[in-house]
C-alpha positions as CSV (number, residue, x, y, z in Angstrom):
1,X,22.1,-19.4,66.9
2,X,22.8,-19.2,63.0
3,X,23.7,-15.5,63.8
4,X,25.7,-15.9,66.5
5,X,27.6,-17.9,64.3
6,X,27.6,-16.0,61.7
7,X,29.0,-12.5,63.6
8,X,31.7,-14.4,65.0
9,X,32.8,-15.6,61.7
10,X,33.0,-12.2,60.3
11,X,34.9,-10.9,63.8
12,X,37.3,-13.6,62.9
13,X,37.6,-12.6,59.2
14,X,37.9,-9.1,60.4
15,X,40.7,-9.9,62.7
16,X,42.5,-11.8,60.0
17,X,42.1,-9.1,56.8
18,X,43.3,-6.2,59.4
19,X,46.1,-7.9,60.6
20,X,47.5,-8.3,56.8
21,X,46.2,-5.2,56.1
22,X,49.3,-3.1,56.1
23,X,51.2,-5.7,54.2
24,X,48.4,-5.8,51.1
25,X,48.8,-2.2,50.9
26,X,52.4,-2.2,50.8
27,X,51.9,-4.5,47.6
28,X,49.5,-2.9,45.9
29,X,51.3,0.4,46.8
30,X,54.4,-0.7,45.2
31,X,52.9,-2.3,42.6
32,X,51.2,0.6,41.1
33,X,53.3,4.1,42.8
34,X,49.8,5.0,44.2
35,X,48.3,5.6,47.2
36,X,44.9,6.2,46.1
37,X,44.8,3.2,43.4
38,X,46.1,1.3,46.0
39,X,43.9,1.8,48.9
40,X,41.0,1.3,46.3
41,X,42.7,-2.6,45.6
42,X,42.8,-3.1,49.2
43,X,38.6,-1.9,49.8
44,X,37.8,-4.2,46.9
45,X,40.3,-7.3,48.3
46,X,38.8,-6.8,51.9
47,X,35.1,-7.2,49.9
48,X,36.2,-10.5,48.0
49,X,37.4,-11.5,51.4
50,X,33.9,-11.0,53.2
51,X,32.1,-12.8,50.2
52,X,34.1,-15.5,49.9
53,X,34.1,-19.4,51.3
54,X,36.2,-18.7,54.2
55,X,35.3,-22.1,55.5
56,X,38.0,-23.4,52.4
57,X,40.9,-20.8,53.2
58,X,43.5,-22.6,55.7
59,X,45.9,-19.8,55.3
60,X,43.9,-16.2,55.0
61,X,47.2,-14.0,54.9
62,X,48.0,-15.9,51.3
63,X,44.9,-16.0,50.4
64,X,44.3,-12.1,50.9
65,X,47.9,-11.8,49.1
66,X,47.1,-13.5,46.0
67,X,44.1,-11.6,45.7
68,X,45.6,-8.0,46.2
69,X,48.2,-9.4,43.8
70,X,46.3,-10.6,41.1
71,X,44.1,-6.8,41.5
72,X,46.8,-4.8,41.3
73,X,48.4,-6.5,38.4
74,X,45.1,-5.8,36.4
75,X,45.3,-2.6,37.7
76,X,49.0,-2.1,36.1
77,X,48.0,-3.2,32.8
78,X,45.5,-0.2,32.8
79,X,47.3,1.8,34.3
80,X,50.0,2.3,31.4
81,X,46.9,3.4,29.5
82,X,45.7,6.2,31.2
83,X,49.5,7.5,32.0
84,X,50.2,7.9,28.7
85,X,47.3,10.3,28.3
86,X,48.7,12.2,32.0
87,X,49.7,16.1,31.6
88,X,53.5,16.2,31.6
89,X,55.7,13.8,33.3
90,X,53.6,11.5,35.7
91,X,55.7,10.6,39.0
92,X,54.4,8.2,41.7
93,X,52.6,9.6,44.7
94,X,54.6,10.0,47.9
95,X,53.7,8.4,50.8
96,X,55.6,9.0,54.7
97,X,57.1,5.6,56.0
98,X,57.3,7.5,59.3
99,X,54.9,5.2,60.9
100,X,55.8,2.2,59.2
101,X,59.4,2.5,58.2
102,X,58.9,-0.7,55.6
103,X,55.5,-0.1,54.5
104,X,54.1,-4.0,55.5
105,X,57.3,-5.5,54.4
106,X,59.7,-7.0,55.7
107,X,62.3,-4.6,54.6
108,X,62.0,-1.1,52.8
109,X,62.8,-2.4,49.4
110,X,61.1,-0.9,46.2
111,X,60.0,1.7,48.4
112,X,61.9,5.0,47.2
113,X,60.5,7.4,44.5
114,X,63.0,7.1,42.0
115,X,63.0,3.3,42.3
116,X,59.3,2.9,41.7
117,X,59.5,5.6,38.7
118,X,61.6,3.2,37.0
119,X,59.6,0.3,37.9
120,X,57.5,1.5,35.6
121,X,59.0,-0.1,32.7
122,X,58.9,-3.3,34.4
123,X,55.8,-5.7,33.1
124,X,53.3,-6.0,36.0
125,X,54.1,-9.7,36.4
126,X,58.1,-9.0,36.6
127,X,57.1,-6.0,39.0
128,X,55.0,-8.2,41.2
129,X,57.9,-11.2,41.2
130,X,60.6,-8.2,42.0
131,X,58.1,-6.9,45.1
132,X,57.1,-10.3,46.2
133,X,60.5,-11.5,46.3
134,X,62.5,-8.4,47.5
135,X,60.3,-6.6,49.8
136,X,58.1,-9.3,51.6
137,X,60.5,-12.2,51.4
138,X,58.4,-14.3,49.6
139,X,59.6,-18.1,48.8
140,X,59.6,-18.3,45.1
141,X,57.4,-21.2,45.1
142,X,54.8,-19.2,46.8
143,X,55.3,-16.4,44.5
144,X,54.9,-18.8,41.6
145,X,51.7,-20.0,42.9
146,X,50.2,-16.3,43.3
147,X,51.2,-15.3,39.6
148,X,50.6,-18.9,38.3
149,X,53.2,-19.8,36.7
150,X,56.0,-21.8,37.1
151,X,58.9,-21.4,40.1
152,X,62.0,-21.2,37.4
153,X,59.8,-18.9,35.2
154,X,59.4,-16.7,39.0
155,X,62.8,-16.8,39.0
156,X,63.4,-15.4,35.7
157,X,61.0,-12.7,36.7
158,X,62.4,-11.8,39.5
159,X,66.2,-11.7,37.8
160,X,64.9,-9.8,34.5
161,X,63.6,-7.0,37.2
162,X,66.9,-6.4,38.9
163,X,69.0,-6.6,35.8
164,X,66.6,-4.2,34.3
165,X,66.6,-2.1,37.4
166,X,70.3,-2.4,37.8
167,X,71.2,-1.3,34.2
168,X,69.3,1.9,35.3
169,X,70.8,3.1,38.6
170,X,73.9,3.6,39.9
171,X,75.3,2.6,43.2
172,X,72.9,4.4,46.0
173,X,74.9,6.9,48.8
174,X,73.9,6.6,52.4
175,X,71.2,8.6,54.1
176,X,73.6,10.6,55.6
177,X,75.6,11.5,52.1
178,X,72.0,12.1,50.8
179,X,70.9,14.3,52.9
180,X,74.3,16.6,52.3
181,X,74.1,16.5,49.1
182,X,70.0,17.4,49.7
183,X,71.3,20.4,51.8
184,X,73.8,21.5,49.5
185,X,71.1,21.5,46.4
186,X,68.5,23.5,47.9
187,X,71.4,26.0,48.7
188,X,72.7,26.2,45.6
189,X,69.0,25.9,44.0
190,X,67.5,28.3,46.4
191,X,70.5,31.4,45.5
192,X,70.7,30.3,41.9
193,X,74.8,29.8,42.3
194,X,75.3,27.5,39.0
195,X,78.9,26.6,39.9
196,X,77.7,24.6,42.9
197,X,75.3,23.2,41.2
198,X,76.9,22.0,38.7
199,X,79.4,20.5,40.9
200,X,76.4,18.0,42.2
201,X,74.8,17.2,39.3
202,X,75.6,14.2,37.4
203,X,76.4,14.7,33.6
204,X,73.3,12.9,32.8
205,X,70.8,14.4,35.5
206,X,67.4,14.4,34.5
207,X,64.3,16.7,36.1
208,X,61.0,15.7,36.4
209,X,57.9,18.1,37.4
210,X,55.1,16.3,38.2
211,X,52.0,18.9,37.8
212,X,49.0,17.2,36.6
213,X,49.1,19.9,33.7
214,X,48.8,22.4,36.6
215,X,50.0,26.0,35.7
216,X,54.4,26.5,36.3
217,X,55.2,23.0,36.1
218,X,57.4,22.0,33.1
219,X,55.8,19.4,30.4
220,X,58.3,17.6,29.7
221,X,61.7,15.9,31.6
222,X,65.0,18.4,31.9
223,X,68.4,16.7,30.6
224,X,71.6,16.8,30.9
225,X,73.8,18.9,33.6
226,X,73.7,22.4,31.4
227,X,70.0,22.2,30.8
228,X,69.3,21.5,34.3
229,X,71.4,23.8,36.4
230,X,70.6,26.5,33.7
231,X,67.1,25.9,34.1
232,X,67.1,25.8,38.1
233,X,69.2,29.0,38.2
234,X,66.0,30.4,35.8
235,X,63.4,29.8,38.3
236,X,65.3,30.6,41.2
237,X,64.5,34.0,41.6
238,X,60.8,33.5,40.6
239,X,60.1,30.2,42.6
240,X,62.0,30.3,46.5
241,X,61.5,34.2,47.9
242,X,58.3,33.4,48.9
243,X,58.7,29.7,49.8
244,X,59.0,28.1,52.9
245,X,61.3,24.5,53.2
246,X,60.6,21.9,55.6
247,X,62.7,19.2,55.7
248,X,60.4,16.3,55.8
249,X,60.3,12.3,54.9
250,X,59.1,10.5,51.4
251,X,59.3,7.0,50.8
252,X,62.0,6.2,53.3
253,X,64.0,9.0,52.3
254,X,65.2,12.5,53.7
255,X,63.0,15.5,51.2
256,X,61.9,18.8,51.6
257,X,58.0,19.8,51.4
258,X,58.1,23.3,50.0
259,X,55.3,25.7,50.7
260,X,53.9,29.0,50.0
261,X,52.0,31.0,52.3
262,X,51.0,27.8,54.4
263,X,49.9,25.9,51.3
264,X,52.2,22.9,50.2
265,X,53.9,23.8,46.4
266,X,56.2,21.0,45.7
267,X,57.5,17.8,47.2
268,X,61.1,17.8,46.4
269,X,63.1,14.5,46.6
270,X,66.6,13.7,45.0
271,X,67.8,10.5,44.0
272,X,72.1,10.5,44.9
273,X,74.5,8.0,43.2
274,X,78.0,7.9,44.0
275,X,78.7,10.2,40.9
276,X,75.6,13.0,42.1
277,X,72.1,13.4,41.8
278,X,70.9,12.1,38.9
279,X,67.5,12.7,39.5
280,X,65.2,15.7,40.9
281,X,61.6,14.9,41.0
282,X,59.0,17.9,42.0
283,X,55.9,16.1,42.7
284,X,53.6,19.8,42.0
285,X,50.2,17.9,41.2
286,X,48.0,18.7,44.0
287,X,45.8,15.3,44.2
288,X,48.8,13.8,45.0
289,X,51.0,17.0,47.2
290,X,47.5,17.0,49.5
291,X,47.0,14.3,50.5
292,X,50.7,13.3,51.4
293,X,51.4,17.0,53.1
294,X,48.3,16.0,55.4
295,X,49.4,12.6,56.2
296,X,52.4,14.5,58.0
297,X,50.3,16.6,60.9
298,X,48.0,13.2,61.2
């Protein structure tokens, strides 16, 4: 009888973790830019979840949410260690939204590369206030109860992250001006024509080459329009003969998946203001280029 019992509890616990389950992703995943850290948070939240008094949990979807909060806050704090000690510029892993267009949230906030870059210099609590809050819709009582601390210090939280964020980033373009001005670049990138180049590129643009200290990836951040147009009209005629472009989707966004001889090179996503691109990121580093160019013939 005590069996029985027990099986149907753990059908029932089942039921309850994988209906939450994209959602605790889509935290942890924001939280930490990710995939792989994050899928690991979500393994160890569905083990507390079988181990613990389930008998005392009323509400199962907050409890699972405070738990793959509090994990991948821990995981944040670490996190800035071991990126410090990353070859080159570390960028966050690319995920396709295709299949889920808000990745568990309710809306596609904190989702885009750029975004999550510079959440980076966010403290893990005011990153998991800013997500909570802006993504998933989260009362800020309820938010103050996962980080424990207080709702007016939430709110604090939450406001420090979007000031921060704010200062940092200009006024977004639509998807449709994005993916011009994504058409345009790759032109202009692709035949090495520096005037139309530079007539995308904000004065400050920055690029960033995520390698993984992989050969052909630069070290260190590009700045400033004559630095960067100069630079992409130096590797023009080395890097695109032999590539092939495939206009794909990262984070929400319109990219372009470059590949040589079948095998995926570079992920390629822009971040547009109102003034330009301001920011190329070539996510190069294989662990992360994999994993993401596969998720797009799953």
């Amino acid at each position: 009888m005590h069996d029985g019992a027990d099986a149907n509890s753990l059908d029932r616990a089942t039921k309850d973790f994988l209906s939450v389950r994209p959602r605790l992703f889509g935290i942890a995943y924001r939280m930490l830019g990710s995939v792989t850290e994050a899928e690991d948070i979500v393994q160890e939240a569905w083990l507390r979840w079988q181990k613990a008094d389930r008998a005392d949990v009323h509400e199962p979807a907050a409890f699972l949410t405070t738990v793959t909060t509090r994990l991948a806050i821990n995981v944040a704090q670490s996190a800035r260690v071991r990126r410090e000690s990353y070859a080159g510029p570390w960028l966050p892993e690319p995920v396709s939204t295709l299949a889920d267009p808000y990745l568990g949230a309710e809306r596609a906030e904190a989702l885009e590369l750029a975004l999550l870059l510079l959440m980076e210099k966010l403290n893990p609590p005011e990153r998991a206030a800013y997500v909570l809050r802006l993504a998933f819709d989260y009362p800020y009582k309820q938010v103050a109860d996962i980080l424990e601390t207080s709702e007016a210090n939430t709110r604090q939280l939450v406001s420090r992250a979007r000031k921060h964020l704010a200062a940092e980033r200009r006024d977004r373009v639509s998807p449709a001006e994005h993916r011009r001005l994504l058409t345009v670049f790759l032109n202009a990138a692709q035949t090495g024509d520096l005037a139309a180049l530079e007539d995308v590129l904000t004065a400050d643009v920055v690029s960033i080459s995520d390698g993984g200290g992989i050969r052909g990836a630069s070290r260190i951040p590009v700045v400033g329009l004559p630095h960067v147009s100069r630079y992409l009209v130096a590797f023009a005629p080395r890097f695109w003969p032999p590539a092939q472009v495939r206009w794909v989707e990262a984070n929400g966004q319109q990219a372009a998946l470059v590949s040589v001889g079948g095998e995926p090179v570079a992920l390629l996503s822009l971040d547009v203001s109102t003034e330009g691109i301001d920011r190329i990121m070539w996510v190069m580093n294989p662990a992360k280029l994999a994993p993401y160019a596969a998720s797009l013939t799953a």
